[in-house]
MDAnalysis code that builds the backbone (N, CA, C; Angstrom):
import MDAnalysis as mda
import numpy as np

u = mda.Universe.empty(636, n_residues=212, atom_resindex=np.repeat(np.arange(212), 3), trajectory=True)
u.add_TopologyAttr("name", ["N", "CA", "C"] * 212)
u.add_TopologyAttr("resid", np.arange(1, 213))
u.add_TopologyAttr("resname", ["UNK", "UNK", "UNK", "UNK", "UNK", "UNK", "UNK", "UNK", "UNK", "UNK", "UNK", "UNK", "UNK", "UNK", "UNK", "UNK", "UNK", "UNK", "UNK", "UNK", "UNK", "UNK", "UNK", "UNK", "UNK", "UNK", "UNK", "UNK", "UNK", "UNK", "UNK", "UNK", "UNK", "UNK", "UNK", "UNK", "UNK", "UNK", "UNK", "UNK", "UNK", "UNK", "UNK", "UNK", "UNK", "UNK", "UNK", "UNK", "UNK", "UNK", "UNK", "UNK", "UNK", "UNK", "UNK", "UNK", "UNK", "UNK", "UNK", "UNK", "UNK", "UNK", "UNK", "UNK", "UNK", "UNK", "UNK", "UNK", "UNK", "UNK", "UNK", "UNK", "UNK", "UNK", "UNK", "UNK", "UNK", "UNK", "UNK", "UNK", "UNK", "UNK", "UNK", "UNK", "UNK", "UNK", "UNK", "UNK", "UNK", "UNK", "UNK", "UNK", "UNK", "UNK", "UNK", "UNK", "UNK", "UNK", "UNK", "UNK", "UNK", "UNK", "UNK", "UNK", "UNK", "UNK", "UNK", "UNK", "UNK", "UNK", "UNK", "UNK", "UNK", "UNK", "UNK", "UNK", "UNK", "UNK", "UNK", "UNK", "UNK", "UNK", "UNK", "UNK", "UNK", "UNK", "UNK", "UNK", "UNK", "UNK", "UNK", "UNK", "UNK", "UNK", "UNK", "UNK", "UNK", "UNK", "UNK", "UNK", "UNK", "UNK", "UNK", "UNK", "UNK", "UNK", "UNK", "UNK", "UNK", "UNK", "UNK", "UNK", "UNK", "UNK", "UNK", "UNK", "UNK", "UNK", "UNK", "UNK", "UNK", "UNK", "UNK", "UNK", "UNK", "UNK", "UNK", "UNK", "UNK", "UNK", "UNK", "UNK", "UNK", "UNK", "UNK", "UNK", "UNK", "UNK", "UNK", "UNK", "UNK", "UNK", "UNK", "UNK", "UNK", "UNK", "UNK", "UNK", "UNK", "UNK", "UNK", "UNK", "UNK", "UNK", "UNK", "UNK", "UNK", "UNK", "UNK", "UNK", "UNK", "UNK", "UNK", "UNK", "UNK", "UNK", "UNK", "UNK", "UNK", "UNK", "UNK", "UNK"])
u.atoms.positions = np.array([
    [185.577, 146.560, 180.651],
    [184.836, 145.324, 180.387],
    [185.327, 144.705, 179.085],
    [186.025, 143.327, 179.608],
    [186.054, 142.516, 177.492],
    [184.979, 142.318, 177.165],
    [184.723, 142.406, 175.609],
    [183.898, 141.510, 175.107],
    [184.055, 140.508, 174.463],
    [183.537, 139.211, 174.668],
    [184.209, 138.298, 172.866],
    [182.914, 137.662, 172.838],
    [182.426, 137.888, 171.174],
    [181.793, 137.557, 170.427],
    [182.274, 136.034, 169.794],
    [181.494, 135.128, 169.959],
    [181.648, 134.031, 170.140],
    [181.654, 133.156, 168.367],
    [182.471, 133.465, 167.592],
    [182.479, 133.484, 166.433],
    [182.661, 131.941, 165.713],
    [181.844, 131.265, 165.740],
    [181.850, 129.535, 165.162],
    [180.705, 129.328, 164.453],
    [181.078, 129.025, 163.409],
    [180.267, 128.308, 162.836],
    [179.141, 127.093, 163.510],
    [179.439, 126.562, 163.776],
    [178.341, 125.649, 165.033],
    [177.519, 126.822, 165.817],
    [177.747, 127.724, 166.340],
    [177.331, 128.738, 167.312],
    [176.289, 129.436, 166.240],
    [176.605, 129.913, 164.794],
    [176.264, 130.847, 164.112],
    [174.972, 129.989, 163.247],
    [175.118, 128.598, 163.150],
    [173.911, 127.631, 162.907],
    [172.519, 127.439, 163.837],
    [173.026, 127.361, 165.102],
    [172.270, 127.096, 166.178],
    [171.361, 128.484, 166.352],
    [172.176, 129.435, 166.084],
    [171.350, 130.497, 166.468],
    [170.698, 130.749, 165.453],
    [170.775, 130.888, 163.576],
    [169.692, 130.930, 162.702],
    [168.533, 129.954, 163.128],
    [168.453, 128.673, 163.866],
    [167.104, 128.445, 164.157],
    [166.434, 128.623, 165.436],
    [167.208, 129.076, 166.111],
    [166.874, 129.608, 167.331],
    [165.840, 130.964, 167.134],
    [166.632, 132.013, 166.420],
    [165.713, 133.095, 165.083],
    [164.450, 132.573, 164.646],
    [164.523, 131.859, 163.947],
    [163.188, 130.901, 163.129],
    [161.815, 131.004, 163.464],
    [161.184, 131.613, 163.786],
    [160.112, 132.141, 164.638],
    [159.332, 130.688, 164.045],
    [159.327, 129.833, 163.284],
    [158.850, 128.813, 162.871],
    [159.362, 127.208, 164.034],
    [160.332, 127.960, 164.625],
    [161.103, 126.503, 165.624],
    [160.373, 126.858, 166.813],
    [159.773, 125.579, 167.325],
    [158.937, 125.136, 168.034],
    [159.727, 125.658, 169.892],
    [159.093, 125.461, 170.736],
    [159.346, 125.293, 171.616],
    [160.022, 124.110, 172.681],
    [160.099, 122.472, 172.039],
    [160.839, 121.831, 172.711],
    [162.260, 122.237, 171.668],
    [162.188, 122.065, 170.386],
    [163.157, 122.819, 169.565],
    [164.429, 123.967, 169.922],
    [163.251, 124.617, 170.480],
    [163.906, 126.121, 170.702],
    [164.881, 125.215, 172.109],
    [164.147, 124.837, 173.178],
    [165.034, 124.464, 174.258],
    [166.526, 123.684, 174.304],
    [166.370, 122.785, 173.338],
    [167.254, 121.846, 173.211],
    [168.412, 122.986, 172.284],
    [167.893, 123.746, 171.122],
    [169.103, 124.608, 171.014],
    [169.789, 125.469, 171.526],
    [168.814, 125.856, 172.762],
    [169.596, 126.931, 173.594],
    [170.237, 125.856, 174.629],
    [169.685, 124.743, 174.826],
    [171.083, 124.033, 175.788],
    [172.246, 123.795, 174.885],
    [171.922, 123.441, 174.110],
    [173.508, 123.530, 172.808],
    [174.036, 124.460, 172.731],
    [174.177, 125.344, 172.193],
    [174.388, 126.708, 172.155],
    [175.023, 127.353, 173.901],
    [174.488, 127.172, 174.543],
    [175.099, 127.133, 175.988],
    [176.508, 126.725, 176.078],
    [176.279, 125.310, 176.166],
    [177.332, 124.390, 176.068],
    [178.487, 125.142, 175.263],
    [178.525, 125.446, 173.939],
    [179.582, 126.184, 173.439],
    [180.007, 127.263, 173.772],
    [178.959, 128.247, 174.478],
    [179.254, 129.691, 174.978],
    [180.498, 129.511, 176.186],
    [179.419, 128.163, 177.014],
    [180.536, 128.288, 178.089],
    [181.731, 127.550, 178.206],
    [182.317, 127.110, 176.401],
    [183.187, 126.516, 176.372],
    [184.190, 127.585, 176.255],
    [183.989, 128.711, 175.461],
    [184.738, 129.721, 175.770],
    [184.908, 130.862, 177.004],
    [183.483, 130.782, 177.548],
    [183.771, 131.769, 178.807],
    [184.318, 130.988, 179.636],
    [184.815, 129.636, 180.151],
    [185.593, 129.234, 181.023],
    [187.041, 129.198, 180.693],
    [187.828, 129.839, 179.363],
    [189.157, 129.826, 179.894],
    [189.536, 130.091, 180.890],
    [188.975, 131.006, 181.300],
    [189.709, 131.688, 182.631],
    [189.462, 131.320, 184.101],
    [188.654, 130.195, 183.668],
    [188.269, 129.385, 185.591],
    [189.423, 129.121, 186.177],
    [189.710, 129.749, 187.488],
    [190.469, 129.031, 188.681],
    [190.682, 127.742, 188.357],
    [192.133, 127.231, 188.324],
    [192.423, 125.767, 188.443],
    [193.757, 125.791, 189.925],
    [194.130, 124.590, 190.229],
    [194.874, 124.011, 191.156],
    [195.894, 123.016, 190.856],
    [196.869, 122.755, 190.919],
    [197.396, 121.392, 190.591],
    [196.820, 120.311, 191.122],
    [196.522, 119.226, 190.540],
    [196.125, 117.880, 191.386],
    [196.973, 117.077, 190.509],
    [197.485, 116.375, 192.044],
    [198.378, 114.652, 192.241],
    [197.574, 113.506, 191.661],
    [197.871, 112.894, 190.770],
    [197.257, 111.925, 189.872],
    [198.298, 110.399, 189.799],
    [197.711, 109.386, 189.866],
    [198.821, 108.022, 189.405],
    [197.562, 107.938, 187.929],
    [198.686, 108.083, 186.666],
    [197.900, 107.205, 185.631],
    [197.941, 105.983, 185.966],
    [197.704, 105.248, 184.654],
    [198.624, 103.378, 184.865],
    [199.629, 103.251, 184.296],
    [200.394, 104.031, 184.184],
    [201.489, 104.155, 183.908],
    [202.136, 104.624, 184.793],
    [202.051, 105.808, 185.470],
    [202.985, 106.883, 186.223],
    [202.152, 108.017, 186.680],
    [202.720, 108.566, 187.839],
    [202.375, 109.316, 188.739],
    [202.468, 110.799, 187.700],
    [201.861, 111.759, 188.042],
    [201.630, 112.879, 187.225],
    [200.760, 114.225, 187.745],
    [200.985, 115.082, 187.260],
    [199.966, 116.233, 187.627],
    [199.424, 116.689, 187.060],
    [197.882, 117.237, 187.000],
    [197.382, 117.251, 186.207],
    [196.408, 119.106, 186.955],
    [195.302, 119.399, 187.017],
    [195.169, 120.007, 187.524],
    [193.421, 120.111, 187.745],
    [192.663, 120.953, 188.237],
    [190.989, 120.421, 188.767],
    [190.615, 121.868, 189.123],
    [189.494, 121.841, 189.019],
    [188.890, 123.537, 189.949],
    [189.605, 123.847, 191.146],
    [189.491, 124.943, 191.379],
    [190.647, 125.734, 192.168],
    [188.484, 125.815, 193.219],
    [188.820, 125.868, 194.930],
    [188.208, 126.369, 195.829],
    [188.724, 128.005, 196.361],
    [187.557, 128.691, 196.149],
    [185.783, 128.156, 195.976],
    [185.305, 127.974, 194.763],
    [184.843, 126.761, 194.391],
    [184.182, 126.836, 193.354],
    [183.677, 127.923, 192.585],
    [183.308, 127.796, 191.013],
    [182.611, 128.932, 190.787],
    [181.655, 128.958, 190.935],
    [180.655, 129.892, 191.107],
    [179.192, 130.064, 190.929],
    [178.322, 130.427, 189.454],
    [177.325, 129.761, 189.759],
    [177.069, 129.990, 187.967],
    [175.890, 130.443, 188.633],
    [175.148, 131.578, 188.188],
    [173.931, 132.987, 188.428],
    [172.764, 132.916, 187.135],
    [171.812, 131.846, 187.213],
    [170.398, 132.237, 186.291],
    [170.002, 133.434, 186.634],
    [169.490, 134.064, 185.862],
    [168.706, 135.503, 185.805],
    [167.570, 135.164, 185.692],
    [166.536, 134.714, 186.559],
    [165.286, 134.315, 186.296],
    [164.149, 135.088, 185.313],
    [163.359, 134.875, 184.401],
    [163.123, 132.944, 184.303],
    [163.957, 132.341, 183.461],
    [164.317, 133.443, 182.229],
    [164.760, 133.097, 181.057],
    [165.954, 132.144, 181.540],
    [166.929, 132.671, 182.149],
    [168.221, 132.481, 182.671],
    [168.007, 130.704, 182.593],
    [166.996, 130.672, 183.294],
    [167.080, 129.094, 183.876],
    [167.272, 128.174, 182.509],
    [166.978, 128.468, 181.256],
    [166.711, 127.593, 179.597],
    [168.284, 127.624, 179.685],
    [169.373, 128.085, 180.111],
    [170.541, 128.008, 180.241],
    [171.726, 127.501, 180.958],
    [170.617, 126.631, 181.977],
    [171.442, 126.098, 183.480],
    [171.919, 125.029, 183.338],
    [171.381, 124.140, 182.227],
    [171.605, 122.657, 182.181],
    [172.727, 122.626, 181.382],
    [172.996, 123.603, 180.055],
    [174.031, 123.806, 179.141],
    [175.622, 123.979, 179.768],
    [175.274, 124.759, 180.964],
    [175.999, 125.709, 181.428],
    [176.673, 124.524, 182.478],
    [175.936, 123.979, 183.336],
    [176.682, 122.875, 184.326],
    [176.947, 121.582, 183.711],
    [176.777, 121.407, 182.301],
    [177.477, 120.376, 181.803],
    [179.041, 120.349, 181.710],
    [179.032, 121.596, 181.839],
    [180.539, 121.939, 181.699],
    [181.603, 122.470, 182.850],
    [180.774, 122.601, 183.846],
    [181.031, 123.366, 185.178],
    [180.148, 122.150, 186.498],
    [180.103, 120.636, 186.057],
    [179.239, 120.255, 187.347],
    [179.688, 120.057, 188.274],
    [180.655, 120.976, 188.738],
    [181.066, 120.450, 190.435],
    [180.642, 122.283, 190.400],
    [180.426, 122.923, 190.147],
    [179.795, 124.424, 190.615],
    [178.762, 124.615, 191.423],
    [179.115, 125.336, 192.143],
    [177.953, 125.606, 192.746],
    [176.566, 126.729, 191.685],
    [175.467, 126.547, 192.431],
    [174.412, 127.931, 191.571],
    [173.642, 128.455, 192.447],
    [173.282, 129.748, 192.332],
    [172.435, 130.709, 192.837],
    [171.400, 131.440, 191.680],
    [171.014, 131.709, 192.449],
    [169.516, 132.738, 191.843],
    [169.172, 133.650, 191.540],
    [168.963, 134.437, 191.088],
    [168.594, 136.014, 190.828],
    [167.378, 136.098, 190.013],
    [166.169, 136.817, 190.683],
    [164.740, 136.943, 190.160],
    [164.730, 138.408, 189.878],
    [164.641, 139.061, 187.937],
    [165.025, 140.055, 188.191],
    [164.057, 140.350, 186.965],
    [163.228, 141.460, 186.867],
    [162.390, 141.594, 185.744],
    [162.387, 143.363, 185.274],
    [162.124, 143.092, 184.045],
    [162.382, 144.808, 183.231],
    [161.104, 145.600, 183.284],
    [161.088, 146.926, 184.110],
    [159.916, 147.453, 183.601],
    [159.657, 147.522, 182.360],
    [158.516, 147.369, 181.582],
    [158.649, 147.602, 180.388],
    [158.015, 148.979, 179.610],
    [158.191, 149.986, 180.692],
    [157.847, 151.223, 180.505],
    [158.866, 152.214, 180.618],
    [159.776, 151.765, 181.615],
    [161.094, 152.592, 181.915],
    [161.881, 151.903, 181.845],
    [161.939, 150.725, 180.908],
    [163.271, 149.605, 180.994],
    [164.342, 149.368, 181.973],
    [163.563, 149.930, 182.971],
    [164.817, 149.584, 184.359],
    [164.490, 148.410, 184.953],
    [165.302, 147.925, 185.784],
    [165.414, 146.508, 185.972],
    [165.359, 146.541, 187.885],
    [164.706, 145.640, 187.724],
    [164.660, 145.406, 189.547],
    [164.332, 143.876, 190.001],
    [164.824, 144.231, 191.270],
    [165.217, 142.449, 192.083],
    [164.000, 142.369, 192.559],
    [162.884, 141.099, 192.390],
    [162.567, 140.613, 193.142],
    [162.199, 138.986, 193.805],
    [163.900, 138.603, 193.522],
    [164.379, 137.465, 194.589],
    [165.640, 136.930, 194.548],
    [166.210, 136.439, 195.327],
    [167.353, 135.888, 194.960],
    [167.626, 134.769, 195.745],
    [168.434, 133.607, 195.374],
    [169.008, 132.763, 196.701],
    [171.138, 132.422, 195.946],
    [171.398, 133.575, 196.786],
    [172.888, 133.644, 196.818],
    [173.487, 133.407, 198.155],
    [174.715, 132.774, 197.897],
    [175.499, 132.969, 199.240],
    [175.680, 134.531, 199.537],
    [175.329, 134.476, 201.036],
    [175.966, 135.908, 202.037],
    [177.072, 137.130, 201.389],
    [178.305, 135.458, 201.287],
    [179.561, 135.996, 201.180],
    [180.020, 135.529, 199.937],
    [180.603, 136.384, 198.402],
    [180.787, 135.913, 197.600],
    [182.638, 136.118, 197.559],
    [183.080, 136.108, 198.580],
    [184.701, 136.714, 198.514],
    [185.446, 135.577, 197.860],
    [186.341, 136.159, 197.166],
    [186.623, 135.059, 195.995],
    [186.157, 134.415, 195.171],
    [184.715, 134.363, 195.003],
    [184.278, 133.540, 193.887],
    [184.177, 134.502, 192.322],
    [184.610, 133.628, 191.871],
    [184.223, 133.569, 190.380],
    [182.763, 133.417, 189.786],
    [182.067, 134.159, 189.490],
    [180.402, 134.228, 189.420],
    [180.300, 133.888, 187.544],
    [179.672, 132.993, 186.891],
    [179.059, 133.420, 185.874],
    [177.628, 133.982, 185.584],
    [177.186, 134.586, 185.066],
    [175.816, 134.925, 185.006],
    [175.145, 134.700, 183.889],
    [173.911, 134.010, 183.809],
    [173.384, 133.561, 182.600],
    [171.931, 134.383, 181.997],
    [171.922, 134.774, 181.143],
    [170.630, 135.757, 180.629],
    [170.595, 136.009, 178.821],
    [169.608, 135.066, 178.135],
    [169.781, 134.891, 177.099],
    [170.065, 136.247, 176.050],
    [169.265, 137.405, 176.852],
    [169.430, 138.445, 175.926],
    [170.380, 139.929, 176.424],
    [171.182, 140.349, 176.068],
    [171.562, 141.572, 176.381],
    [171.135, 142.635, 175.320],
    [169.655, 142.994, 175.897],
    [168.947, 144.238, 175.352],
    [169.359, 145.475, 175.353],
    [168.586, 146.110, 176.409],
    [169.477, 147.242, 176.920],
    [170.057, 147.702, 178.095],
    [170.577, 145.942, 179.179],
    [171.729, 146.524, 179.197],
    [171.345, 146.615, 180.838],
    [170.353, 146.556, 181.496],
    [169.664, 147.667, 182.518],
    [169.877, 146.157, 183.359],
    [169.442, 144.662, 182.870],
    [169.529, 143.843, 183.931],
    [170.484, 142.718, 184.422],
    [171.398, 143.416, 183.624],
    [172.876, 142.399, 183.571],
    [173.286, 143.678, 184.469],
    [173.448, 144.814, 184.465],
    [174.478, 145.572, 184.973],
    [173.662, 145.568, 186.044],
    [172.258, 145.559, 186.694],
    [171.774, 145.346, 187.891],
    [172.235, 144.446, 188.581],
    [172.670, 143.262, 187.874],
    [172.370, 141.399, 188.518],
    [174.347, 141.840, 188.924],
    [175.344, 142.685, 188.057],
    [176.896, 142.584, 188.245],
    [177.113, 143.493, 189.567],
    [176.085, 144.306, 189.700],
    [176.175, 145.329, 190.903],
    [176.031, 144.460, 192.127],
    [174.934, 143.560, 191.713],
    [174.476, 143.078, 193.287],
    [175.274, 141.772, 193.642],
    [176.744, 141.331, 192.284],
    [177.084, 140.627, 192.958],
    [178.233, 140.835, 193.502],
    [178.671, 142.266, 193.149],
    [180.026, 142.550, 193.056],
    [179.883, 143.274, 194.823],
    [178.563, 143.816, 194.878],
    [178.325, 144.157, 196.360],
    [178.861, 143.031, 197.546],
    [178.205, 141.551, 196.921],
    [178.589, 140.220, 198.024],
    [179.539, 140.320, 197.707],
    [180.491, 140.526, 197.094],
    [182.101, 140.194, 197.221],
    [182.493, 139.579, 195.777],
    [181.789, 139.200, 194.986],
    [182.248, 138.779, 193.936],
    [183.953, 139.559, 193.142],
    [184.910, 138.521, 192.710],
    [185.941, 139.499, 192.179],
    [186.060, 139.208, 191.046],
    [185.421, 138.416, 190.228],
    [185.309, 138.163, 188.539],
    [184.276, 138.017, 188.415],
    [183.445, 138.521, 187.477],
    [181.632, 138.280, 186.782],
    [181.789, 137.983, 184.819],
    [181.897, 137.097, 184.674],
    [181.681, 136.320, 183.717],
    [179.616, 136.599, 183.123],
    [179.589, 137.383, 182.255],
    [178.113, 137.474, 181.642],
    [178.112, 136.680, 180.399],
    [177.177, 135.391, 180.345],
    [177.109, 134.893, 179.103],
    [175.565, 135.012, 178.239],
    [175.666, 135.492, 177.241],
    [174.463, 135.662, 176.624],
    [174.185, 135.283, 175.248],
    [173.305, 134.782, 174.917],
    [172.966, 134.195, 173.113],
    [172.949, 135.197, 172.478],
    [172.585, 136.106, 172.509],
    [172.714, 137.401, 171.678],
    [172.669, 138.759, 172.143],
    [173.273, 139.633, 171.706],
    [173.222, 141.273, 172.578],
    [173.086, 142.223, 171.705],
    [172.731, 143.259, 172.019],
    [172.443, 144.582, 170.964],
    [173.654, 145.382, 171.206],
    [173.929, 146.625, 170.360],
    [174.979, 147.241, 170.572],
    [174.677, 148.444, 171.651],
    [173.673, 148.622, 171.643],
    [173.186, 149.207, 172.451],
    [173.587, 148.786, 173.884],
    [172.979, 147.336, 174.406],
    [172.914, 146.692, 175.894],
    [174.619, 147.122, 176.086],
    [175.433, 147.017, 175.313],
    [176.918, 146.608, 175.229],
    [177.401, 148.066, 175.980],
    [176.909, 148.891, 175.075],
    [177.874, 150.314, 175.831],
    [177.224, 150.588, 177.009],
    [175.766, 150.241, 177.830],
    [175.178, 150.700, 179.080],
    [175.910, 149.901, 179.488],
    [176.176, 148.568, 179.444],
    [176.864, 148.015, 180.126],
    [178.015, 148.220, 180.874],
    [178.973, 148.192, 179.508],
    [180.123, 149.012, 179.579],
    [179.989, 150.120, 180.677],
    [179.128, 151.400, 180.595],
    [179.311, 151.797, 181.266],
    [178.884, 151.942, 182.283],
    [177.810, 151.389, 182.835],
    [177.284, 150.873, 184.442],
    [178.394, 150.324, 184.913],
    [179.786, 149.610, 184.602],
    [180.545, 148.836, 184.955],
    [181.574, 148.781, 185.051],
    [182.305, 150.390, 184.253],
    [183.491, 151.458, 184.338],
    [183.991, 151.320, 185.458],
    [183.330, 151.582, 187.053],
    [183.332, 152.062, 187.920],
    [183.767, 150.307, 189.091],
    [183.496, 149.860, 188.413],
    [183.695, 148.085, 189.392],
    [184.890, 147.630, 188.970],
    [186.015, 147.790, 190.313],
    [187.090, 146.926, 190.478],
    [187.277, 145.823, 189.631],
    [186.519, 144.695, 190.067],
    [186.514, 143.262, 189.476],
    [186.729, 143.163, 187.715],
    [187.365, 142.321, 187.078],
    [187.511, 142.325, 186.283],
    [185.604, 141.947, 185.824],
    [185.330, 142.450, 184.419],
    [184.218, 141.730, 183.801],
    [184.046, 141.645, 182.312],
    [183.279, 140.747, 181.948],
    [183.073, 139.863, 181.098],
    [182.317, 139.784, 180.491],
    [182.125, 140.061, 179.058],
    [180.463, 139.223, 178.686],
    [180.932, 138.596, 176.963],
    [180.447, 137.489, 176.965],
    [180.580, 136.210, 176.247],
    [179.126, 136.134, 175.778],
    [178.929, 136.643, 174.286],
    [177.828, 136.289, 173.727],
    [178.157, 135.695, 172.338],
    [176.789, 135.129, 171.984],
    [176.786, 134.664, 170.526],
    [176.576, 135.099, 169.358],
    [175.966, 136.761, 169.430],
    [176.535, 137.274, 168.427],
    [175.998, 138.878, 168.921],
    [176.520, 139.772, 168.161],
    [175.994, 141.535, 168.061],
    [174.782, 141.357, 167.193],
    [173.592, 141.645, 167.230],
    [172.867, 142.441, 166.630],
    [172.890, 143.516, 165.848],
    [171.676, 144.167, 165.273],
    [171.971, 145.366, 164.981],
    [171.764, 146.314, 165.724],
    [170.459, 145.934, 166.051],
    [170.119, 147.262, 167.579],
    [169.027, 147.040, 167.893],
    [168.057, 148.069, 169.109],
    [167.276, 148.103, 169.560],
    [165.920, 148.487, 168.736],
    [165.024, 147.714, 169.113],
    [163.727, 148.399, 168.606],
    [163.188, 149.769, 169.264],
    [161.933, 150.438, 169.538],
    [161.265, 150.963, 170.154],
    [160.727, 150.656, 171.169],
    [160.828, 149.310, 171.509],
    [159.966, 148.589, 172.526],
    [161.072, 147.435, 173.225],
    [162.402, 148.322, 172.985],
    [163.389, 147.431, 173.722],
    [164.103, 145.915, 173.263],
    [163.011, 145.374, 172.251],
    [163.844, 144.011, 171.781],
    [164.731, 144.288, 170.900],
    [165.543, 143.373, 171.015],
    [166.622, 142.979, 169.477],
    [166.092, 142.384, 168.383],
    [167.021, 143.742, 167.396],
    [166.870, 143.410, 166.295],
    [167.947, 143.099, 165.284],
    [167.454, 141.577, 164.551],
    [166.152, 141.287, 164.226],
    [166.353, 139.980, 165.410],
    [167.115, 140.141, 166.267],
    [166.901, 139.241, 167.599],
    [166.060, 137.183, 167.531],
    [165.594, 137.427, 168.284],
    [165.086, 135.899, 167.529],
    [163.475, 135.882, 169.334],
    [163.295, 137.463, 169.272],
    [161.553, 137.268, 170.210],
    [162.267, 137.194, 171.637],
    [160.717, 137.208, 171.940],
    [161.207, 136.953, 173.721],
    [161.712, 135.408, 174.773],
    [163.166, 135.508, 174.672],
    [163.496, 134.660, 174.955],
    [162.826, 133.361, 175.702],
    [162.418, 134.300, 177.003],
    [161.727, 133.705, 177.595],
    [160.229, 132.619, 177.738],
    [159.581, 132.980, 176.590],
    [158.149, 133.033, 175.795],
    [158.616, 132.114, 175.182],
    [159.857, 131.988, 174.647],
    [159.665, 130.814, 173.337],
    [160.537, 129.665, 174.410],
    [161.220, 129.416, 175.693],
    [161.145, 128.807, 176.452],
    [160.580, 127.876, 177.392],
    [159.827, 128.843, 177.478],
    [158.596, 127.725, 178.453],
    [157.174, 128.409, 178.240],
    [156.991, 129.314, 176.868],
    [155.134, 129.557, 176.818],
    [155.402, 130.811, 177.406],
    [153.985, 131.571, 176.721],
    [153.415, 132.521, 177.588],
    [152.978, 132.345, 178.559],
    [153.107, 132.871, 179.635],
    [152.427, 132.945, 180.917],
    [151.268, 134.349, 181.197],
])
């Protein structure tokens, strides 16, 4: 598995107020669509392209466009979704799918309950979106179940990860053919007792759209 830590100054701003336990909730949203936007300016080097036939006004030329099948870009519900709008600003001819996937928070294991993916993922290029890589349990769940449909590249982008989430990862993911990926905005220091990052910036999700 690569990792790259997403090292910019713009990236490393956005996320001190993202932290801010004082930044509001329309606040918080609008920086995690920013912050998006840059993540997935670097996790798309590697998108499928094609040549495409072009006339400037000048002269005929080639230039090149997404390669078919499109990629797929994968929210990790709910959190996932504060990340969809960032993410297809940059990718809007992509297709997206779903994944409803929540952490026990007693045995920190992670389980599906929903999804709306294509059948068949053969050939696609999947990104997956999930603001936090904690520990690790629901990114390597969400890469299993896509690498099962056929997926042959999984692109994981995340605002922040622990060092912890990084090596389960790693190694839930030893074992999968497909090349994989994860593109975050920065390392942490580590895990708490109760699973969050620290000093992390809270539950992603919560400072998204409210407690529920």
């Amino acid at each position: 598995m690569r990792v790259h830590v997403a090292d910019h100054p713009l990236i490393a701003h956005k996320l001190t107020y993202l932290r801010d336990r004082r930044t509001d909730t329309p606040t918080f949203r609008r920086l995690a669509d920013e912050l998006v936007t840059l993540l997935a300016y670097e996790a798309t080097r590697e998108v499928r392209v094609a040549p495409f036939d072009i006339d400037t006004p000048v002269a005929p030329t080639t230039g090149i466009h997404l390669a078919n099948p499109k990629p797929l870009v994968v929210p990790i519900l709910r959190a996932g979704l504060g990340m969809l709008d960032g993410m297809m600003r940059m990718l809007p001819t992509a297709q997206v799918g779903f994944l409803g996937m929540e952490r026990n928070e007693q045995t920190l294991e992670a389980t599906t309950y929903a999804h709306r993916l294509p059948d068949d993922l053969d050939r696609r290029q999947c990104y997956v979106l999930d603001p936090m890589l904690a520990t690790g349990g629901t990114l390597a769940a969400a890469i299993h179940y896509l690498v099962d449909l056929g997926a042959d590249d999984i692109t994981a982008i995340t605002l922040l990860s622990a060092p912890e989430g990084i090596e389960r990862l790693r190694q839930a993911v030893q074992e999968i053919v497909p090349p994989i990926t994860l593109v975050t905005g920065a390392v942490d220091e580590r895990l708490n007792e109760q699973g969050y990052i620290v000093p992390g910036l809270g539950d992603a999700g919560d400072r998204l759209y409210g407690v529920v």
